[in-house]
C-alpha positions as a LaTeX table, in Angstrom:
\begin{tabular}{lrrr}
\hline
Residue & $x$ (\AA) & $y$ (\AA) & $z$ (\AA) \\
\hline
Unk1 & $-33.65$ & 47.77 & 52.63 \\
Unk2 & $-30.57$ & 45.90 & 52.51 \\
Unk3 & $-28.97$ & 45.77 & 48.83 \\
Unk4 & $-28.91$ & 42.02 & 47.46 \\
Unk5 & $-25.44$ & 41.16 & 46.22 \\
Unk6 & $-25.21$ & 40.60 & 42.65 \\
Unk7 & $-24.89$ & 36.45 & 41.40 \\
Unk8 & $-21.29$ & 35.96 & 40.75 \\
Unk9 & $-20.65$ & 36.88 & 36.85 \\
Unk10 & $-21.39$ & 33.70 & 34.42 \\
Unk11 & $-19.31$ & 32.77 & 31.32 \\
Unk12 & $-21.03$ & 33.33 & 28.34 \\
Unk13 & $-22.32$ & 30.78 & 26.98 \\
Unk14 & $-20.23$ & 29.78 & 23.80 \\
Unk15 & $-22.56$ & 27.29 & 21.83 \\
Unk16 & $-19.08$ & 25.96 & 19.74 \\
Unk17 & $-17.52$ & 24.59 & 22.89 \\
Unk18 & $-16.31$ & 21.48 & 22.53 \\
Unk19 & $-16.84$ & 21.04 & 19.10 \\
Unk20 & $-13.02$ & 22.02 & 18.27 \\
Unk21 & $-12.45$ & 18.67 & 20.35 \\
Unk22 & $-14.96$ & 16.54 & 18.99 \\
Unk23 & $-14.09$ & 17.70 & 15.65 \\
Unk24 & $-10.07$ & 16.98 & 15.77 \\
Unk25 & $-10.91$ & 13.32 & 18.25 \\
Unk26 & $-13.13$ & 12.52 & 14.97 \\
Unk27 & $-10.33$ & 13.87 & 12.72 \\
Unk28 & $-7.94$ & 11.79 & 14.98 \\
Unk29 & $-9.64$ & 8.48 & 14.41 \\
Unk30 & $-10.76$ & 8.66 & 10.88 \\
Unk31 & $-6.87$ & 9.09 & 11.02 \\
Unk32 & $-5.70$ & 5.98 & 12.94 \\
Unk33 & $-8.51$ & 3.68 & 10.97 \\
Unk34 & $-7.14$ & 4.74 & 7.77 \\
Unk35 & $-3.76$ & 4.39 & 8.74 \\
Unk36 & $-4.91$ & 0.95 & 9.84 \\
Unk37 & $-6.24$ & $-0.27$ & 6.62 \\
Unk38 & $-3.36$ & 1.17 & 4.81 \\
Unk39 & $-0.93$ & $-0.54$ & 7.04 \\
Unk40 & $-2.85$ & $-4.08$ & 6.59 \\
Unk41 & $-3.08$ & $-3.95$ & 2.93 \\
Unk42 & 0.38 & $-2.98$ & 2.39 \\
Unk43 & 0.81 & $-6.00$ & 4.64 \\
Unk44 & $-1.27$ & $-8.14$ & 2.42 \\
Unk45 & 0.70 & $-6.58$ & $-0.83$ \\
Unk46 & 4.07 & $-7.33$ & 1.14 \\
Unk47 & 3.16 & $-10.64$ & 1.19 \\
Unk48 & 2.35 & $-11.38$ & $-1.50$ \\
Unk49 & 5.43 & $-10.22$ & $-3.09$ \\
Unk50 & 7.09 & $-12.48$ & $-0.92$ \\
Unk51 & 5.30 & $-15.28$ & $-2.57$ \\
Unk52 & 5.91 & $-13.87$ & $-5.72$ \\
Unk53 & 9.90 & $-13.92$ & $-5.01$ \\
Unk54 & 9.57 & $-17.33$ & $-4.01$ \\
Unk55 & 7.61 & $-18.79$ & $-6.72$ \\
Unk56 & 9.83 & $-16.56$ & $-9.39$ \\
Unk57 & 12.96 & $-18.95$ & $-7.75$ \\
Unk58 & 11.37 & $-21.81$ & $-8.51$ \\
Unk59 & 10.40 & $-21.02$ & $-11.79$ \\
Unk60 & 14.10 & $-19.85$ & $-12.43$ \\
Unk61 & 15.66 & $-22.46$ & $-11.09$ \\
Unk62 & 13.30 & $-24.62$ & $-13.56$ \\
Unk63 & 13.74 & $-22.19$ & $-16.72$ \\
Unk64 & 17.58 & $-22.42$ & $-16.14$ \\
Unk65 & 17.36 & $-26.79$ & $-15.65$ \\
Unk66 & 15.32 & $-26.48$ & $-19.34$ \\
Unk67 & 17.34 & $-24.67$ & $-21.12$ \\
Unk68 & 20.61 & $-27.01$ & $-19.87$ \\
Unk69 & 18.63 & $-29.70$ & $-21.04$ \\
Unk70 & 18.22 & $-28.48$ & $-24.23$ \\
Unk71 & 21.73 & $-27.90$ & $-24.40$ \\
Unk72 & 22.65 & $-31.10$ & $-23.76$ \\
Unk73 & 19.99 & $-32.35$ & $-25.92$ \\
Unk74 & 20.93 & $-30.11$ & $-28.68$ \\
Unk75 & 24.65 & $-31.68$ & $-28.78$ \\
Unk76 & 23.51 & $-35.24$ & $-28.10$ \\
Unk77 & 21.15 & $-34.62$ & $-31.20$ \\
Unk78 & 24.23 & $-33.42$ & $-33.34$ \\
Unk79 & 26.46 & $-36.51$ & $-32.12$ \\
Unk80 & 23.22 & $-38.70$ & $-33.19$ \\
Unk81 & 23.20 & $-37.16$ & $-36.70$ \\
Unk82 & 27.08 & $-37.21$ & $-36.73$ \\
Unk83 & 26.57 & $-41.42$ & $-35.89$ \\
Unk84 & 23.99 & $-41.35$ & $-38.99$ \\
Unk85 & 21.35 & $-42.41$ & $-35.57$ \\
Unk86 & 18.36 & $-40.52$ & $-36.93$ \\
Unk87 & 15.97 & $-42.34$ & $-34.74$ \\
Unk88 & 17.67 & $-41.33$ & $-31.86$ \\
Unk89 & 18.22 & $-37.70$ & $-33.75$ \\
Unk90 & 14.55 & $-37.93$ & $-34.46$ \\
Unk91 & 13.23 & $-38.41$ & $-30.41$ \\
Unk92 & 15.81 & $-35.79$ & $-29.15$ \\
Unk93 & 14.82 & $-33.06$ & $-31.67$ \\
Unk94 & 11.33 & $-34.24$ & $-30.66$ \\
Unk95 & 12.37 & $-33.93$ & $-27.16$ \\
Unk96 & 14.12 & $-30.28$ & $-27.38$ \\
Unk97 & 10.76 & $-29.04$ & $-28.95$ \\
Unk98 & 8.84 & $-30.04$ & $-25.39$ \\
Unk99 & 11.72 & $-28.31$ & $-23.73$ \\
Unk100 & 11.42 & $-24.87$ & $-25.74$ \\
Unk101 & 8.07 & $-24.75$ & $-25.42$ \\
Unk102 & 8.33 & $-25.16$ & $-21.75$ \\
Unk103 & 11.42 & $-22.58$ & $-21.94$ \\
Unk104 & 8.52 & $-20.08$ & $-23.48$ \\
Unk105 & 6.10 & $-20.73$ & $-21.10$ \\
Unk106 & 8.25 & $-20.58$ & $-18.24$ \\
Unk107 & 9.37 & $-17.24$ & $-19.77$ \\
Unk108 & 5.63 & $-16.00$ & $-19.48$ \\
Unk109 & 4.92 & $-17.10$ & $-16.19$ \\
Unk110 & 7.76 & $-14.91$ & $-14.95$ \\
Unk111 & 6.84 & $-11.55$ & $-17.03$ \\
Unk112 & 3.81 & $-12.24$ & $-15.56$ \\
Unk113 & 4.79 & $-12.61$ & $-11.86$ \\
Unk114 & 7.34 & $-9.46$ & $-12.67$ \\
Unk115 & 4.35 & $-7.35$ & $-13.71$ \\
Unk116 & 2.11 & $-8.97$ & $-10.87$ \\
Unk117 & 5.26 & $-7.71$ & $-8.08$ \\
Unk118 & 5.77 & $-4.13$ & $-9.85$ \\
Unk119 & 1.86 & $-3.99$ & $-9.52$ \\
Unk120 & 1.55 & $-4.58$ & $-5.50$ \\
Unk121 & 4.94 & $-2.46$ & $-5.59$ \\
Unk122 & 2.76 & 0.65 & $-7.24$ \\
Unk123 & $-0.32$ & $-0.12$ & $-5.18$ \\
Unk124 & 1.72 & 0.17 & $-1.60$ \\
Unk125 & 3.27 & 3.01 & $-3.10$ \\
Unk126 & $-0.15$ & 5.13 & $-4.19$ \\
Unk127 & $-1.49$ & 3.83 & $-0.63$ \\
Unk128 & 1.13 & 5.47 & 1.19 \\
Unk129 & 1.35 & 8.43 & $-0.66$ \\
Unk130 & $-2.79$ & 8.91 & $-0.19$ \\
Unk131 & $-2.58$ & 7.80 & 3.82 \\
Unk132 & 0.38 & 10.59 & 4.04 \\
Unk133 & $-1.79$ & 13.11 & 2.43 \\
Unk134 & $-4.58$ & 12.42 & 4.14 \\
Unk135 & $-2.52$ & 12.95 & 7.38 \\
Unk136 & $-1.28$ & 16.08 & 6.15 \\
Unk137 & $-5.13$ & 17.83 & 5.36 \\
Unk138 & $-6.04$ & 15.99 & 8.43 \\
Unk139 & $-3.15$ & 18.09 & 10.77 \\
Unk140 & $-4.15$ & 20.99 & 8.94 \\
Unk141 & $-7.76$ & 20.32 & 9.64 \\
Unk142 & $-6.80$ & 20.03 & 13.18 \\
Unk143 & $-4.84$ & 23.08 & 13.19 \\
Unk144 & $-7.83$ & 25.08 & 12.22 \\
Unk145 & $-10.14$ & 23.80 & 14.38 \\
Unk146 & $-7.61$ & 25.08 & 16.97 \\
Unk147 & $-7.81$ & 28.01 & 16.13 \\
Unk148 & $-11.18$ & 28.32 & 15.60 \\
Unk149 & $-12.00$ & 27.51 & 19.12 \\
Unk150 & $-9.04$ & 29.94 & 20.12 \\
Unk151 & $-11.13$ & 32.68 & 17.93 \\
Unk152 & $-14.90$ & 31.77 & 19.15 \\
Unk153 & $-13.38$ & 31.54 & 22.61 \\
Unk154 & $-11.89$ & 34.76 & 22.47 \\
Unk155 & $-14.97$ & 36.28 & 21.03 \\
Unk156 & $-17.17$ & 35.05 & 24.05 \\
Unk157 & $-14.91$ & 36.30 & 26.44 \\
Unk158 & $-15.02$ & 39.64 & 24.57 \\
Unk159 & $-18.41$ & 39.37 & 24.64 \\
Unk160 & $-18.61$ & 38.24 & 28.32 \\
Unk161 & $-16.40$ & 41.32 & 29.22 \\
Unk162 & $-18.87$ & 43.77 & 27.36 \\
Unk163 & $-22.05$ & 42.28 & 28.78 \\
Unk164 & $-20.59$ & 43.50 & 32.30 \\
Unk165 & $-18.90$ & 47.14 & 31.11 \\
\hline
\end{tabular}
């Protein structure tokens, strides 16, 4: 009887194949969609700091015409009392009270916007801080699946080599 040739030798099967890929393409895109977000809101943050600059001008620009007013006021008051005009004494003192006031708010508004840009400053810090950590467990994450497939691969072949000894 004529001897059958033996089926060309099979891998073994290794049940963890393609998982090492799956897992890092996963890895990869959890990745790239937090990057994403991070990249948007610091956007967003950037943004609004630029609005905050702008509006902080403004207000500056105003907070600086106040106080010369009250300046001027101040020494037109003193010339008033100087000229015995107490009326007119009377409606600039009267007057420089509106313009402190508004000094003080002014002031507020721009501790506030200060505090409101040193906040989004923080925030776009912590983000990228997190995103770059992230990035780092994730490339160590990917690393290991590496080299878990490298093991389990090299364990089927071992195993693939000792099914045919």
């Amino acid at each position: 009887a004529p001897k059958a040739t033996p089926p060309p030798p099979q891998p073994a099967y290794d049940p963890h194949d393609g998982t090492a890929q799956m897992d890092a393409r996963h890895a990869l895109e959890r990745l790239l969609a937090s990057e994403g977000a991070t990249q948007a809101t610091v956007r967003e943050l950037s943004g609004r700091q630029k609005e905050i600059v702008s509006r902080r001008q403004g207000l500056k620009q105003e907070l600086d015409a106040s106080r010369d007013a009250n300046s001027e006021a101040a020494a037109a008051q003193a010339e008033a009392s100087a000229t015995e005009d107490y009326e007119k004494a009377a409606t600039l003192a009267a007057g420089m009270a509106a313009l402190l006031l508004r000094v003080k708010e002014l002031d507020a508004e721009l501790r506030a916007l200060d505090g409101e840009y040193d906040a989004a400053e923080s925030r776009k810090l912590r983000l990228t801080r997190t995103h770059m950590a992230e990035a780092s467990s994730r490339q160590e994450a990917l690393g290991s699946c590496a080299r878990e497939r490298s093991a389990l691969s090299g364990a089927a072949s071992e195993a693939a080599a000792a099914a045919e000894a």
